[in-house]
C-alpha positions as CSV (number, residue, x, y, z in Angstrom):
1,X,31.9,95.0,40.0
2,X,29.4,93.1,41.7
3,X,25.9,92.1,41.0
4,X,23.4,90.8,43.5
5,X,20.4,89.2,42.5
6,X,17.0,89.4,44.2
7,X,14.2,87.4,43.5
8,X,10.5,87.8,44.4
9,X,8.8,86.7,47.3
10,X,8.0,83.1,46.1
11,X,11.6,82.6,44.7
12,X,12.9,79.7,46.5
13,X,16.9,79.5,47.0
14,X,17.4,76.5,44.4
15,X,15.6,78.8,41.3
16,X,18.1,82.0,42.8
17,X,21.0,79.7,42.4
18,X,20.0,78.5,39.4
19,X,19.2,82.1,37.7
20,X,22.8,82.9,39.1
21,X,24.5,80.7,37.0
22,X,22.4,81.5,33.8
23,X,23.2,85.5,34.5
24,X,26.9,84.5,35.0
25,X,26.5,82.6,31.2
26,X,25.2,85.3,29.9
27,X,28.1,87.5,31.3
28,X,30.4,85.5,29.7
29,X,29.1,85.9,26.4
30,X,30.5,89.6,26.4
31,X,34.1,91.2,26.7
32,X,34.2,91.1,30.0
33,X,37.5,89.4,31.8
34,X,35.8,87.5,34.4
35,X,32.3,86.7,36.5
36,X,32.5,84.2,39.3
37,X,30.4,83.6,42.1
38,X,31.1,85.1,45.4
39,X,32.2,83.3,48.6
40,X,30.3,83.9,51.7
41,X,31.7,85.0,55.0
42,X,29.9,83.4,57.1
43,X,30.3,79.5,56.9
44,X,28.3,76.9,58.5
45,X,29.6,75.0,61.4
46,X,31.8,72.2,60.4
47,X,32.7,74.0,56.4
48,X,35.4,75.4,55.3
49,X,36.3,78.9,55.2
50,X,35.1,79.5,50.9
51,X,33.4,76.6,50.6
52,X,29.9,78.2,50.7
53,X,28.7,80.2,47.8
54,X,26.7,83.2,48.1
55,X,23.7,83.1,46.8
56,X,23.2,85.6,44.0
57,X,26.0,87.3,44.1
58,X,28.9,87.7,40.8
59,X,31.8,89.1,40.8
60,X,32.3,90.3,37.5
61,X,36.0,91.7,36.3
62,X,35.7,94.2,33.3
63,X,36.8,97.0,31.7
64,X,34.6,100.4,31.7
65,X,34.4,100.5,28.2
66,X,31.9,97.1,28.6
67,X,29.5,98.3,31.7
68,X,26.7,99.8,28.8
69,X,27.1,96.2,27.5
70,X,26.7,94.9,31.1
71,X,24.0,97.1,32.0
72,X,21.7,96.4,28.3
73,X,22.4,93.1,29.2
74,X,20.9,92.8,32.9
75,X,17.6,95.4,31.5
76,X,17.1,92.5,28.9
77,X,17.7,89.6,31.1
78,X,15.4,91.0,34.0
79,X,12.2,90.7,31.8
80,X,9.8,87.7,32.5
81,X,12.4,86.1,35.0
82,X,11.1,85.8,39.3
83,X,13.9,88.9,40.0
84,X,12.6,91.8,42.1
85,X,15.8,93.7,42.2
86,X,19.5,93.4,40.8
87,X,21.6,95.5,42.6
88,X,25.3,96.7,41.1
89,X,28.1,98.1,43.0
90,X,31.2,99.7,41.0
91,X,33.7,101.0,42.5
92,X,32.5,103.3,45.3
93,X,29.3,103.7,43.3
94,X,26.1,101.2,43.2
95,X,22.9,101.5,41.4
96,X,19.7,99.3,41.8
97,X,17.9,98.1,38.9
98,X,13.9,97.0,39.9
99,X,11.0,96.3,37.6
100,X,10.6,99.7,37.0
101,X,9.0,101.4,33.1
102,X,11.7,100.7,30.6
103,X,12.3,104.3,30.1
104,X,13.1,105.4,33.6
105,X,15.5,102.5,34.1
106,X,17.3,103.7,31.0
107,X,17.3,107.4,32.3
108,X,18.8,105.7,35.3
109,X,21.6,103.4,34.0
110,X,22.3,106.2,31.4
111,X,23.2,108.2,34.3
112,X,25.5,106.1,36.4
113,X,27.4,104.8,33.1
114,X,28.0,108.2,32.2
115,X,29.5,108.8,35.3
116,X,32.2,105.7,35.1
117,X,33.0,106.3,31.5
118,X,36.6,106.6,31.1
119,X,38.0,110.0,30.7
120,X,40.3,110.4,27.5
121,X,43.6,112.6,26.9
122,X,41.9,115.5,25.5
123,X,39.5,115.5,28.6
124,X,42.5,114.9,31.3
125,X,43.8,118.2,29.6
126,X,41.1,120.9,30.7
127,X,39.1,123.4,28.4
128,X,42.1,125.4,28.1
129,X,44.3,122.1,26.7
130,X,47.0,123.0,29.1
């Protein structure tokens, strides 16, 4: 999974960075096997290839069973903080999360988690069980 952070129009790239790191703490805090920054591509003459961080971006390495968790978590964490959008991509599947009414966003993530829950024996079998 990844998570992209977007801040507002008067965000400047030191408060992004910063707001990165205190996502990525907050991450941590759940079950959740791993969140670490992303490397950029493209490097600046004269740096080495991984040396350069990008900017709002965690790669976070977690089981399905913990994306609600994930996703109650960034809802929370979005209010009162200079973040336009979040943007998550899981597997093949992303979903944007913007300061939208508390209700719709829910409707939203409700959806997509639904759709990446893990599907258990009985379910694997069909209606008929065979």
């Amino acid at each position: 999974m990844t998570i992209t952070l977007e801040g507002t129009s008067d965000s400047d790239l030191v408060e992004l960075d910063e707001l990165t790191v205190e996502l990525r703490s907050h991450l941590l805090e759940l079950e959740v096997d791993r969140v670490e920054q992303l490397r950029t591509e493209d490097t600046p003459t004269g740096s080495k290839p991984g040396d350069v961080i990008a900017l709002g971006v965690l790669a976070v390495a977690l089981s399905p069973v913990v994306l609600r968790g994930v996703f109650r978590l960034l809802e929370t964490w979005m209010t009162n903080r200079p973040i336009r959008r979040v943007r998550v991509v899981f597997g093949n599947d992303s979903i944007e999360l913007e300061q939208a009414s508390a209700a719709d966003q829910r409707r939203l993530v409700d959806a997509f988690i639904v759709s990446h829950e893990p599907v258990g024996p009985e379910d694997e079998a069909g209606p008929s069980g065979a």
